[in-house]
N, C-alpha and C positions, 0 to 999 in steps of 0.2 A: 602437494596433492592436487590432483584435475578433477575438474566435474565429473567427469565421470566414477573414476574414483571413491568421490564423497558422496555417491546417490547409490554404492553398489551396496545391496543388503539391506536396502530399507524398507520400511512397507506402505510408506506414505510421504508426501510432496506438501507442504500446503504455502501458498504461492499471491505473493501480492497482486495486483491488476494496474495500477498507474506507474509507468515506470518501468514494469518489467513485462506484463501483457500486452501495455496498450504504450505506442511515444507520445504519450498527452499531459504528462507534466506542465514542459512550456505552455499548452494550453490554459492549466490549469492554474499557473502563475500569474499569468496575466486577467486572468476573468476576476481570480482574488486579490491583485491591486486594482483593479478599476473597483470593484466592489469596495474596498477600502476607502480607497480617493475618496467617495462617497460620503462614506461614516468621518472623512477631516482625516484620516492619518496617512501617509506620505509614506507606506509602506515598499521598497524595492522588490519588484517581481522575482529576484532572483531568491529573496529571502525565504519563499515559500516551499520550495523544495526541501527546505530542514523541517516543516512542518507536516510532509509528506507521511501518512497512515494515521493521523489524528484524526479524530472527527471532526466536520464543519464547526461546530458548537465549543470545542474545544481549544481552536483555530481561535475563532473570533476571541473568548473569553480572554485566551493569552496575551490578544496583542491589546482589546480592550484595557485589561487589567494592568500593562506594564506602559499604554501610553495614558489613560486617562485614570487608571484607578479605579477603573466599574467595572462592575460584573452582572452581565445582563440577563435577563431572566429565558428559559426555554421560547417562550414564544418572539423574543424581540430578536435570538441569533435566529431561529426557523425562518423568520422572513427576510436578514439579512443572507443568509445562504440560499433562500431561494432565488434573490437575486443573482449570486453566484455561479448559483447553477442555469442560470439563464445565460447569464455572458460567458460561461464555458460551452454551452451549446452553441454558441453566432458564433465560435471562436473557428469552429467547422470541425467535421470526423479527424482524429488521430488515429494514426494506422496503426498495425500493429508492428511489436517490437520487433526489429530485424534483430534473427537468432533467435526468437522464441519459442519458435514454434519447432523448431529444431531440438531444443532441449525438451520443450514436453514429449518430442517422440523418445527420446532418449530417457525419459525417466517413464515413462509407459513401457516402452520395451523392458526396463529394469523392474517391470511389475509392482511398479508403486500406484497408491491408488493417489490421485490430485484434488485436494482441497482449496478453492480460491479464500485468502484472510484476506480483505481488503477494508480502508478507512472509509469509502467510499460508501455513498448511498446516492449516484451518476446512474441514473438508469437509463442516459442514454449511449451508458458504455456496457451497462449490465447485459442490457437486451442484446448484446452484439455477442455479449461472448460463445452464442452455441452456433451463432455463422462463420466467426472467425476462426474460434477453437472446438469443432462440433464433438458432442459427447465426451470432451474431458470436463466439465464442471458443471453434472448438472445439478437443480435446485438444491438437491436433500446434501451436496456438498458445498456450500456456498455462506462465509461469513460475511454481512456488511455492517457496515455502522448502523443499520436497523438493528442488528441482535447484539447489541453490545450495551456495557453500561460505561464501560471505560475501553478507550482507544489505547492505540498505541501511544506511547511505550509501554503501558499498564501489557502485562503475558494474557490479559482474559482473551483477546482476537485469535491467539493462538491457541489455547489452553481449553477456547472450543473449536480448532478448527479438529485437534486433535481428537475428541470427543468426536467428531463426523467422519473422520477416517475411523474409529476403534481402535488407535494405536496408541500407544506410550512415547513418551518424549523422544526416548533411547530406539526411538524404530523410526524417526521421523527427520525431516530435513524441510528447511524454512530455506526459500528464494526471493531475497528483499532488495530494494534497491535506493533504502534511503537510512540513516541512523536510528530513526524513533521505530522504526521495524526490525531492525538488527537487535534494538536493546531490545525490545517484547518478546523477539523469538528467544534471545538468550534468558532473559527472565524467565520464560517456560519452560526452560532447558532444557532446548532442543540444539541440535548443530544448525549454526546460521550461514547460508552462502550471502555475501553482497556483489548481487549485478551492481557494477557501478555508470551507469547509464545516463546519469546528470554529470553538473558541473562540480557536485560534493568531493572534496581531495580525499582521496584512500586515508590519512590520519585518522578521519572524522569516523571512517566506519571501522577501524582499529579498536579507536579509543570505544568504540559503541561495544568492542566485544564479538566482530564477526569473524567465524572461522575459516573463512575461507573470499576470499578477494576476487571478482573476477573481469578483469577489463572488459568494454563496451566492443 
């Protein structure tokens, strides 16, 4: 099956932003080992990308919890990731994805309407998206880690992105490009395409459940 293909006859798009909008991943690897260095754990930059469409707080908690055994309260990851979000900003603009913008024409032309689900609550990637990508994603379609109670891989990111299209699962089509986004959209049971656009081996988003694979 080809992308185009898997986007014919749908009525909705709903589409992560780090990764497959924006190449800010690497960015965001590195801003979240220095950040780590920090808090004592000796976390690998490249580790991060598996954690990609979690929330900040969720992030911390996991690797808190499996190196030290804590689990910290809302306000101590808030000021841990705001630091994060600091050194992901010095880290400089990520442009946006080569091929992106090509396939939102492509799924605009197939009359779907485009939902942004992203883990993200980066506003200084949010504010970008209506220069980058003008009038595909505006406010009243837009999930972040602000209206969530649970990240990915929890189906809720999806389950409202779906709710802001008007569509059913069976009308819809998820563009993810990392595994904890592949299992949420398939939790929602919707069809999951994986950009595979990091260094994640195609097994990892197999084994995740995603229906469709697509090289960088």
């Amino acid at each position: 099956m080809t992308f185009s293909e898997a986007i014919r006859g749908r009525k909705a798009a709903l589409i992560d932003m780090d990764g497959v909008l924006y190449d800010s991943m690497p960015l965001h690897c590195r801003a979240w080992r220095r950040t780590m260095l920090e808090e004592g754990l000796d976390i690998p930059a490249e580790e991060f990308f598996q954690y990609e469409g979690m929330t900040g707080a969720a992030t911390i908690n996991l690797l808190m919890e499996r190196e030290r055994g804590l689990t910290l309260s809302p306000e101590e990851c808030a000021a841990i990731y705001a630091r994060k979000a600091t050194y992901f900003r010095e880290e400089g603009q990520p442009v946006p994805m080569p091929g992106a913008a090509e396939m939102l024409r492509q799924m605009r032309d197939e009359g779907l309407t485009t939902v942004l689900v992203t883990g993200s609550a980066q506003n200084s990637l949010l504010s970008r998206l209506e220069e980058d990508y003008p009038g595909v994603f505006p406010q009243e379609r837009r999930v972040t880690a602000l209206d969530v109670t649970h990240g990915k891989p929890h189906p809720e990111p999806y389950l409202k992105g779906l709710e802001k299209a008007g569509v059913s699962a069976a009308e819809a089509v998820v563009l993810e490009n990392a595994p904890l986004g592949v299992r949420a959209g398939k939790a929602a049971g919707i069809f999951t395409i994986a950009w595979m656009t990091g260094p994640i081996p195609s097994s990892a988003f197999i084994s995740a459940g995603a229906d469709l694979l697509l090289p960088r």
